[in-house]
C-alpha positions, 0 to 999 in steps of 0.5 A, spaced: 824 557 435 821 552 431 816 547 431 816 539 430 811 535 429 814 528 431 810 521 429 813 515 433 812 508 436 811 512 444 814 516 448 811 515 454 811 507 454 817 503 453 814 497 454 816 493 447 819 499 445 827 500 445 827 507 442 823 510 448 829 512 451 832 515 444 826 519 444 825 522 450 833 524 451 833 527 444 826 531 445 828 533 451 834 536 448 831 539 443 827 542 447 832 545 451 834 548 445 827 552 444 824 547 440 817 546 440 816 538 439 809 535 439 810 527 439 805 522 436 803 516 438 798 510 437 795 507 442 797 500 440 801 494 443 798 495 450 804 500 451 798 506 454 796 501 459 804 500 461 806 507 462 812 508 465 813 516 465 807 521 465 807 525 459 812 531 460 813 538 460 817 539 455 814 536 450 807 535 448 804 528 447 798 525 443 795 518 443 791 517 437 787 511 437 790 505 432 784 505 427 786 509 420 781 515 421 785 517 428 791 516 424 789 521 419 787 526 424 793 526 428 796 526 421 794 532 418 797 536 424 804 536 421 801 541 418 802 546 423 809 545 424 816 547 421 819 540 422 816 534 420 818 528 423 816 521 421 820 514 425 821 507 423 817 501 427 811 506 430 808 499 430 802 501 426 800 502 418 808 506 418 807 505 411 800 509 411 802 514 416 808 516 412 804 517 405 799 522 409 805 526 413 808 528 407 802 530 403 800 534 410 806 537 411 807 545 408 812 546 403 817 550 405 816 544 412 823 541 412 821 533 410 825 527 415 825 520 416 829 518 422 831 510 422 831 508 429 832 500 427 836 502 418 840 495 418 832 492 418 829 499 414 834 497 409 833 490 409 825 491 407 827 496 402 831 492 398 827 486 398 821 490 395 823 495 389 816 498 390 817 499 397 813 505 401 819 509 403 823 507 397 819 511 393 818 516 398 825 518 399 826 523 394 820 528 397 824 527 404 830 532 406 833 529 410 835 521 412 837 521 421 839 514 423 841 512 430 846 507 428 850 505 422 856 510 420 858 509 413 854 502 411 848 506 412 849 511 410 851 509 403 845 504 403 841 510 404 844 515 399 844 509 393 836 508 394 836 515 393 836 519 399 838 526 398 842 526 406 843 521 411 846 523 417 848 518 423 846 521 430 847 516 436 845 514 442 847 517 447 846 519 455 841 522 458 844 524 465 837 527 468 834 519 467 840 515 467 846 516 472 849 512 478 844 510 484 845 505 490 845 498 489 840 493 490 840 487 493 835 484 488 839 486 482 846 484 485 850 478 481 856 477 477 852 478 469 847 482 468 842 483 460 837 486 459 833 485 453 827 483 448 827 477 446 827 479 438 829 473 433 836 476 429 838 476 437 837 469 440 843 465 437 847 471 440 843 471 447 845 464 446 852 464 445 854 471 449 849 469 456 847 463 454 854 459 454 858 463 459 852 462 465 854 454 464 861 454 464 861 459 471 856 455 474 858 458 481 856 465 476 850 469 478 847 472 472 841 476 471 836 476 465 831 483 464 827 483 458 820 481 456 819 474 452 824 469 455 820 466 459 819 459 455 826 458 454 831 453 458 838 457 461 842 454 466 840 454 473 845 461 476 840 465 471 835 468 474 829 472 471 827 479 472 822 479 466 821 486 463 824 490 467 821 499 468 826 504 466 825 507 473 830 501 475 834 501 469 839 505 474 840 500 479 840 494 474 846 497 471 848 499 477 849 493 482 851 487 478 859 487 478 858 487 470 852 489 464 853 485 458 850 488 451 848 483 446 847 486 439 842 483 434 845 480 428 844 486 423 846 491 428 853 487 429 854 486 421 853 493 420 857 497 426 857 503 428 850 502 432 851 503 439 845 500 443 842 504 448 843 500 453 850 501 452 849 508 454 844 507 460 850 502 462 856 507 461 851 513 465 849 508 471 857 508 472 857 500 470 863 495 467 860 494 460 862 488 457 859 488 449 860 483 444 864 485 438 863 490 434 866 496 429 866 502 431 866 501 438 873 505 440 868 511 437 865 511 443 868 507 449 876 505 448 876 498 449 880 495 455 880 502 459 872 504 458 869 498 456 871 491 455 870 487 448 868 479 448 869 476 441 864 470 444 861 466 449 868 463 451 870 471 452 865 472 457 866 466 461 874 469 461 872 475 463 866 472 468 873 469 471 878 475 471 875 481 473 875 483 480 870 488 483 875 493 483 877 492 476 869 493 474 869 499 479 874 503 475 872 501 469 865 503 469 868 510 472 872 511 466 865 509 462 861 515 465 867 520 464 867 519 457 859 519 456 859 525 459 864 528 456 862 527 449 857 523 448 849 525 451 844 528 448 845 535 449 851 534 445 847 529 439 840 535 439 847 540 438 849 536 433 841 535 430 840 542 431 844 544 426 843 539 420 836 543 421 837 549 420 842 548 414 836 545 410 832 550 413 837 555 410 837 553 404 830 552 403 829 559 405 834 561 400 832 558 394 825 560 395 
């Protein structure tokens, strides 16, 4: 099977690194299939001294220092592969980075960029002509995003990509899947996320809000930097939360409550992670209002819709254990049905080998 060469924030740390799940449970796929993925990742941002899984069998990883020679090193190595991947956000000299990955990769190499934030990608590209990746987009294959549908890819076929394909996020059951509930995480609400600025306003309206009008609510608030900000007292801080507790955190609390930041609701289509962490761990899924939700959960029967703070407050009010219990059953069902990872690297797999095929043919 062939070989890929992956260049991406970390797959071993998810500490401020919200693609890490997305990484490990397509690589993981991938490898499933017979692919033979190293994955490359700077030793930035202390996530090496926050590790949260040790480097894995199926794939091999290399930390590179962050200093530009080391980036060249580990760059050149794309070389050696039949696929070469290069993801937004790797959170050091990305634009560097992408420019010595193609030079170094073989021409008959199949070129992708995979896009795990493109509302905020296509933001920055359409600010700046001139930007990096703008022009690097007619020497790359093929354009993979976790998010977006039709919007993104438009966008990204209007600034010149040859192909863009949407492949979601999805479920990984070997990590994410139901476990006994904990007493520290039991409560009425629970979210579970960095504080990012295009997120602040709706963690205010969503969470914020809710938690004052039901008072006599528990909610529980994970994730890193809120520890400056003011809520209600019935919110109580987990602070970042490891990924070996995400099942029990979704697993306990009577519901999960997922909050999109501003661009990923306005551009739909874009489920977050947490959305299928949530759905695995058999949760009652509340999310805020999205388009293109009922493409992976239906709404009322698999996942419940909050248009805004006063609908979470409603929910807070209305939905017994028992409601929430058959709910998270019916979330589970269908994630595992239609939406894990196995089924999206099918789906990867694919796209890779239609490109490769017609590069072979044309040589």
């Amino acid at each position: 099977m062939r070989s890929i060469a992956f260049y991406g924030s970390s797959l071993v740390s998810a500490y401020w690194n919200g693609a890490a799940t997305y990484y490990r449970g397509m690589i993981r796929a991938l490898a499933g299939l017979g692919y033979r993925v190293t994955f490359y990742e700077p030793d930035v941002y202390d996530r090496q001294k926050n590790r949260d899984i040790d480097p894995p069998d199926w794939c091999r990883v290399v930390v590179y220092d962050g200093t530009p020679e080391a980036l060249k090193r580990a760059a050149a190595e794309a070389g050696q592969a039949d696929i070469v991947v290069k993801c937004s956000g790797v959170g050091y000299e990305d634009d560097l980075l992408l420019a010595e990955v193609l030079r170094a990769a073989r021409p008959d190499a199949l070129r992708v960029f995979w896009d795990v934030d493109a509302p905020a990608t296509l933001a920055e590209m359409l600010a700046a002509p001139d930007h990096p990746l703008r022009r690097a987009l007619g020497s790359l294959d093929l354009v993979l995003t976790y998010g977006g549908g039709d919007p993104v890819v438009a966008a990204y076929r209007a600034l010149g990509a040859r192909d863009c394909v949407p492949i979601y996020n999805a479920l990984d059951p070997e990590t994410h899947h139901p476990v006994a509930p904990q007493d520290r995480f039991v409560g009425d609400l629970a979210f579970l996320g960095n504080r990012l600025p295009d997120r602040d306003a709706r963690v205010e309206e969503f969470f914020t809000r809710p938690a004052r009008e039901v008072p006599e609510a528990r909610l529980l608030l994970g994730g890193s930097g809120w520890h400056d900000r003011a809520f209600p007292p019935n919110v109580h801080r987990l602070g970042h939360v490891g990924t070996a507790d995400h099942n029990a955190l979704n697993g306990s609390p009577r519901m999960v409550l997922n909050i999109a930041r501003d661009s990923m609701a306005a551009n739909g289509f874009s489920p977050a992670t947490r959305v299928f962490e949530a759905a695995g761990a058999g949760a009652c899924l509340v999310t805020d209002a999205w388009e293109g939700i009922e493409l992976f959960l239906m709404p009322e029967r698999e996942v419940l819709v909050a248009r805004d703070g006063q609908d979470v407050a409603d929910l807070l009010r209305s939905v017994g254990h028992e409601r929430a219990r058959l709910m998270g059953e019916a979330a589970l069902r269908r994630v595992l049905s239609e939406h894990t990872y196995a089924h999206r690297a099918e789906q990867a797999h694919a796209l890779f080998e239609r490109h490769l095929g017609r590069m072979e043919a044309a040589e």
